[in-house]
DSSP file (Angstrom, degrees, kcal/mol; ACC not computed):
  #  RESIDUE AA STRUCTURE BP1 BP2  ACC     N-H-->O    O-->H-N    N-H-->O    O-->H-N    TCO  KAPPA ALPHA  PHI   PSI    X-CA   Y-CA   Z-CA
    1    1 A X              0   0    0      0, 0.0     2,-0.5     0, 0.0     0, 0.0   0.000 360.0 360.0 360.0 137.7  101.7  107.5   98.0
    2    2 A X        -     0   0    0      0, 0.0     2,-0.4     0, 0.0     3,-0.0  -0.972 360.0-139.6-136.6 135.3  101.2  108.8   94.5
    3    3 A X        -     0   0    0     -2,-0.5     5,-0.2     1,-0.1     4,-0.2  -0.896  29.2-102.4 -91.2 106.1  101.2  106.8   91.2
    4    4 A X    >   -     0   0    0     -2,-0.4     3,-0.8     3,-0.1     4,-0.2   0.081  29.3-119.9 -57.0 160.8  102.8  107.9   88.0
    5    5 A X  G >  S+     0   0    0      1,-0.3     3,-3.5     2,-0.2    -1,-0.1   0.934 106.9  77.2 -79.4 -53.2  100.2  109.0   85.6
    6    6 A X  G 3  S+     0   0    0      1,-0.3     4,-0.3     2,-0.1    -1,-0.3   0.620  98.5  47.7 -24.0 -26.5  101.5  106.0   82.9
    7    7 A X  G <> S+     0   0    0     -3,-0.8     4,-2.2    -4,-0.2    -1,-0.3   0.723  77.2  99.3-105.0 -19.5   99.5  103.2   85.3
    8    8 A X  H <>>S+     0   0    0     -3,-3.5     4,-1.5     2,-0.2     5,-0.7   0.965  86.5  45.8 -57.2 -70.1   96.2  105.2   85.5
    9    9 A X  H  >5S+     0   0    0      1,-0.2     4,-2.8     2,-0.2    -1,-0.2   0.789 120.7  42.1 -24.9 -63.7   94.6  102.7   82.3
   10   10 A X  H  >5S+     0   0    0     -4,-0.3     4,-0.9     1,-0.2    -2,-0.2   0.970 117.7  52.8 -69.8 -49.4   96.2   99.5   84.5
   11   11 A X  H >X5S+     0   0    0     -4,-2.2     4,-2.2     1,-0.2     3,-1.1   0.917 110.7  38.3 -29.4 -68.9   94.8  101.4   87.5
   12   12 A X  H 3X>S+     0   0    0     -4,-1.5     4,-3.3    -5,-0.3     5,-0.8   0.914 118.1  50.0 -41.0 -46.8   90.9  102.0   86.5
   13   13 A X  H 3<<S+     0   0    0     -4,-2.8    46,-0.3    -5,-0.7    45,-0.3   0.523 108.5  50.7 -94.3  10.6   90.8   98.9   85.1
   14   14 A X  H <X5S+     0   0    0     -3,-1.1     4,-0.6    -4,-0.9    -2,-0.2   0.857 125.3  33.6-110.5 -57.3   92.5   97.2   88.7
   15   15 A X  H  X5S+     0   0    0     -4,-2.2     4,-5.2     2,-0.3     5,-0.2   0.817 114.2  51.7 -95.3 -45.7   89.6   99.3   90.7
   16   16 A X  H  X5S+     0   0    0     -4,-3.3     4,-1.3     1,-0.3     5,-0.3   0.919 111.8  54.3 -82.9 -39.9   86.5   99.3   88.3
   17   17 A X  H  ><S+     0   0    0     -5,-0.8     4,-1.0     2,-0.2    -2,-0.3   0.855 107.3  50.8 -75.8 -10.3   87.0   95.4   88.2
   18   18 A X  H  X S+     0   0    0     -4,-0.6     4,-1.3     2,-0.1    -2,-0.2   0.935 111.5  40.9 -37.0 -69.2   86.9   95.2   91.9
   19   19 A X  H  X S+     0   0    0     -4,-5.2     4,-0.6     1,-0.2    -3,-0.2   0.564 114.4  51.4 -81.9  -2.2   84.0   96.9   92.7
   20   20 A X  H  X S+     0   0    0     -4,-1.3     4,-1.5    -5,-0.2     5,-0.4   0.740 111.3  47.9 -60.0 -34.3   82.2   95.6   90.1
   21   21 A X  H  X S+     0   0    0     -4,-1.0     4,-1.9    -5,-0.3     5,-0.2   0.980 109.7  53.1 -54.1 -66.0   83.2   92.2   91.1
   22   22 A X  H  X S+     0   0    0     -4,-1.3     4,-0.5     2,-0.2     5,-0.2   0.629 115.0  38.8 -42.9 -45.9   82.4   92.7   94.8
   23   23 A X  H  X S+     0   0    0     -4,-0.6     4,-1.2    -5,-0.2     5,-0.2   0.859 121.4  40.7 -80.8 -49.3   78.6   94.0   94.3
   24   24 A X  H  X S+     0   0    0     -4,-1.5     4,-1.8     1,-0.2    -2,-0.2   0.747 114.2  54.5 -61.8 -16.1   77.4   91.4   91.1
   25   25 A X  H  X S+     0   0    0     -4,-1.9     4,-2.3    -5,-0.4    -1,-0.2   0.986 119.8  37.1 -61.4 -70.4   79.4   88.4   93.0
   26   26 A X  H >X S+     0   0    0     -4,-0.5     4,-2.6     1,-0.3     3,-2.4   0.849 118.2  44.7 -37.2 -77.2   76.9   89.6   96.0
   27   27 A X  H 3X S+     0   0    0     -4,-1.2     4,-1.9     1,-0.3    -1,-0.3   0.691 115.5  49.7 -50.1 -47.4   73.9   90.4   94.3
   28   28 A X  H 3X S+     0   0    0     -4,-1.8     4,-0.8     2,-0.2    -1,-0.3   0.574 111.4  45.9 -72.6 -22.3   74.2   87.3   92.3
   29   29 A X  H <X>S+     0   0    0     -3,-2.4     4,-2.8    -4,-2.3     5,-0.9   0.905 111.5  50.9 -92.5 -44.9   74.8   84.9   95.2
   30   30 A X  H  X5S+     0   0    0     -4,-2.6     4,-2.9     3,-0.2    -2,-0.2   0.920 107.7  58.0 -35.9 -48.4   72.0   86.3   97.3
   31   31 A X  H  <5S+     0   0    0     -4,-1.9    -1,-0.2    -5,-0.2    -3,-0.2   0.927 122.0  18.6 -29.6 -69.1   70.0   85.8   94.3
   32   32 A X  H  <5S+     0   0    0     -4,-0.8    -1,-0.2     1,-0.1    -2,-0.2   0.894 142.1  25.9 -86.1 -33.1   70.6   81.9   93.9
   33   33 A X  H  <5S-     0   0    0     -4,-2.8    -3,-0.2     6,-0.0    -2,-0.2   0.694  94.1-142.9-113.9 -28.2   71.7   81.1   97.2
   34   34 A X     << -     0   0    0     -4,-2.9     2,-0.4    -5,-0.9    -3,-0.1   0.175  48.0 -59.2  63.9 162.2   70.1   83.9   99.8
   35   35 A X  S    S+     0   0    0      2,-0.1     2,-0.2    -4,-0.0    -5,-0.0  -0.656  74.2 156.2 -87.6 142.3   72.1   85.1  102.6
   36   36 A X    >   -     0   0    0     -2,-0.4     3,-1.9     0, 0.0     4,-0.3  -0.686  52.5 -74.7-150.9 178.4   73.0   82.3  104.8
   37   37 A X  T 3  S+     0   0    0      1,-0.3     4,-0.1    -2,-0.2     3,-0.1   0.623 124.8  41.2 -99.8   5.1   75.6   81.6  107.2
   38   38 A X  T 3> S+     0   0    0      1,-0.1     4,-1.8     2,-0.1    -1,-0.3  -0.331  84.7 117.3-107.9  50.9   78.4   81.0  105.4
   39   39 A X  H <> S+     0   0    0     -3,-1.9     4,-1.2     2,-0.2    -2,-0.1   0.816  72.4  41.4 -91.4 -14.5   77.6   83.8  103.0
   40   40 A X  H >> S+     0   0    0     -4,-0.3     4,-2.2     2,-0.2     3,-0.8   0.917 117.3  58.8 -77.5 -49.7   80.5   86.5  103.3
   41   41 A X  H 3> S+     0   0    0      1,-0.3     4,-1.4     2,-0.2    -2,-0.2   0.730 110.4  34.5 -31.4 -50.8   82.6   83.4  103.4
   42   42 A X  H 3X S+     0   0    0     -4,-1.8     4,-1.5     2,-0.2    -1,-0.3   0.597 117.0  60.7 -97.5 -24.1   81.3   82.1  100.0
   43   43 A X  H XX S+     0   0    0     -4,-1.2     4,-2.0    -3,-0.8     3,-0.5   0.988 103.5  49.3 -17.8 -91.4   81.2   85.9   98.9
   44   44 A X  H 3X S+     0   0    0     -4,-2.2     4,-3.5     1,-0.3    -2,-0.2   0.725 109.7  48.1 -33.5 -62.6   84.7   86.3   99.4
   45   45 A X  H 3X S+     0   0    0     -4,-1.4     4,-1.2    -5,-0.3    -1,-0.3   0.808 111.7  50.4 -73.7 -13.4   85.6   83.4   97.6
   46   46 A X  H <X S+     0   0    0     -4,-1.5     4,-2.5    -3,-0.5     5,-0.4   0.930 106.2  59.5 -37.1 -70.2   83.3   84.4   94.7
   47   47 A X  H  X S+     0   0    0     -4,-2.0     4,-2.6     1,-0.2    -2,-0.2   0.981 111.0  36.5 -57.6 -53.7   84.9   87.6   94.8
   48   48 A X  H  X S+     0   0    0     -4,-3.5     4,-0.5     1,-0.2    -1,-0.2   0.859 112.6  53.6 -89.7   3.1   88.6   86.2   94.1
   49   49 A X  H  < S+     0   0    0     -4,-1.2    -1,-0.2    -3,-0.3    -2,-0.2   0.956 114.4  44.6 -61.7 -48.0   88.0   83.5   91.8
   50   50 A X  H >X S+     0   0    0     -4,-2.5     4,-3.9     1,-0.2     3,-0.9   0.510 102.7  59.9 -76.4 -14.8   86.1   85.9   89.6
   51   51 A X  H 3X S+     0   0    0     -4,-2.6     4,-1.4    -5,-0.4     5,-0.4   0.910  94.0  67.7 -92.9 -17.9   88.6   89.2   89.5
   52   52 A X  H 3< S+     0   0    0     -4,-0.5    -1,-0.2     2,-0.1     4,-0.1   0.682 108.5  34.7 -41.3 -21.1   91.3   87.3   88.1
   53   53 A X  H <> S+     0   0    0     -3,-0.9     4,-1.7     2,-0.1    -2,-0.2   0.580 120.4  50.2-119.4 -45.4   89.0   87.0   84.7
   54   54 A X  H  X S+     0   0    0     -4,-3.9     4,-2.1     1,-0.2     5,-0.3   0.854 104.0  60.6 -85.5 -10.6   87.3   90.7   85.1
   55   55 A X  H  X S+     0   0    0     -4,-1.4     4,-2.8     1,-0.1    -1,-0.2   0.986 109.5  39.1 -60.8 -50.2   90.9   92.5   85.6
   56   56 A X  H  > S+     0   0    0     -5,-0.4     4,-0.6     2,-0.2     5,-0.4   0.927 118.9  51.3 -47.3 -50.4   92.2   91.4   82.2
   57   57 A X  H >X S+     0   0    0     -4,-1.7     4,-2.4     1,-0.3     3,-0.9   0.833 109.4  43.9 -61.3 -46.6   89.0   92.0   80.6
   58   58 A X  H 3X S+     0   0    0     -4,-2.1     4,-3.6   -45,-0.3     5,-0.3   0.858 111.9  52.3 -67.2 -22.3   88.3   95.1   81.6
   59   59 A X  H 3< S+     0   0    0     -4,-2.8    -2,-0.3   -46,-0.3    -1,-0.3   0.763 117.6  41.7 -74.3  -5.9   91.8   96.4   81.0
   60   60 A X  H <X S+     0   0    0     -3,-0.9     4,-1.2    -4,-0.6     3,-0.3   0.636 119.0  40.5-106.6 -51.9   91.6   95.0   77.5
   61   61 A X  H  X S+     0   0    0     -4,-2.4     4,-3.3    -5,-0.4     5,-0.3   0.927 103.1  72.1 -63.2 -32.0   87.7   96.0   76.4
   62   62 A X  H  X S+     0   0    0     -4,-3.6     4,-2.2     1,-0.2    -1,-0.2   0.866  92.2  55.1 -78.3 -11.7   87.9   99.8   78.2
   63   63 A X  H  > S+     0   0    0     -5,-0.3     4,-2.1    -3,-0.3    -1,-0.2   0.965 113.7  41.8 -51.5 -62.6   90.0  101.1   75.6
   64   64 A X  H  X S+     0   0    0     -4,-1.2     4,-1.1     2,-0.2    -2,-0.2   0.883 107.9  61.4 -22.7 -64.0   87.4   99.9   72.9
   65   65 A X  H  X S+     0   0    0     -4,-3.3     4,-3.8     1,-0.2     5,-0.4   0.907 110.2  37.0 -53.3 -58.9   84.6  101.0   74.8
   66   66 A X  H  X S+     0   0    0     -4,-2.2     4,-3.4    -5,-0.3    -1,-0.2   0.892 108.5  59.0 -93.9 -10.0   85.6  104.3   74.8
   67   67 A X  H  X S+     0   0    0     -4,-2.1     4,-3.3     3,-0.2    -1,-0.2   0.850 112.2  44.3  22.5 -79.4   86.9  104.5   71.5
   68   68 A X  H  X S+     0   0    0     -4,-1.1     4,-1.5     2,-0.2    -2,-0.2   0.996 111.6  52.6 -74.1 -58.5   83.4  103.4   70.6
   69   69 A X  H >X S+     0   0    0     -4,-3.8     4,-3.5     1,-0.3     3,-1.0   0.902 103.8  62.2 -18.8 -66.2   81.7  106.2   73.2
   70   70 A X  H >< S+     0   0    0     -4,-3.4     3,-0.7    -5,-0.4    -1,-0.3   0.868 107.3  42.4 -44.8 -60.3   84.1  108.8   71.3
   71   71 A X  H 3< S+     0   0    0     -4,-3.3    -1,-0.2     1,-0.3    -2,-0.2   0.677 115.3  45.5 -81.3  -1.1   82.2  108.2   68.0
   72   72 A X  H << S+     0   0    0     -4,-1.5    -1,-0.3    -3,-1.0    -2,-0.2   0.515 104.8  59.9 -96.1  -2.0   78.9  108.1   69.0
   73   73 A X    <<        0   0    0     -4,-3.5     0, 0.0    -3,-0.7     0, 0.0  -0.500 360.0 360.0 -96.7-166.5   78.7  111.1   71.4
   74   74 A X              0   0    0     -2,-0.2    -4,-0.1     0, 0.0    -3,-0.1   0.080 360.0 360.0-120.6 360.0   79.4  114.7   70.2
């Protein structure tokens, strides 16, 4: 299945807020909580509370971002 070119922004910004959610959610509960035995559990729900708030964001901020990239590189 191939996805017209028009969604690639809503795309990136559907994927790079996943996996960014999905490690710092980890990293950040091991951190406070350590792995324990309801820890994918608690993951998991980490993970979908929080990509509801980093999808939007990123699709609204990466435009900016690179924007800003574009006039400071060369």
């Amino acid at each position: 299945m191939r996805i017209p070119t028009r969604y690639s922004p809503l795309l990136f910004s559907a994927l790079l807020s996943a996996i960014m959610v999905f490690f710092v959610s980890g990293f950040v509960l091991a951190m406070s909580e350590g792995i324990h035995s309801g820890f994918v559990k608690q993951w998991i729900t980490s993970c979908m509370t929080t990509w509801p708030i980093a999808f939007p964001t990123v699709a609204i901020v990466a435009p900016w971002v690179r924007r800003i990239v574009g006039r400071l590189t060369v």
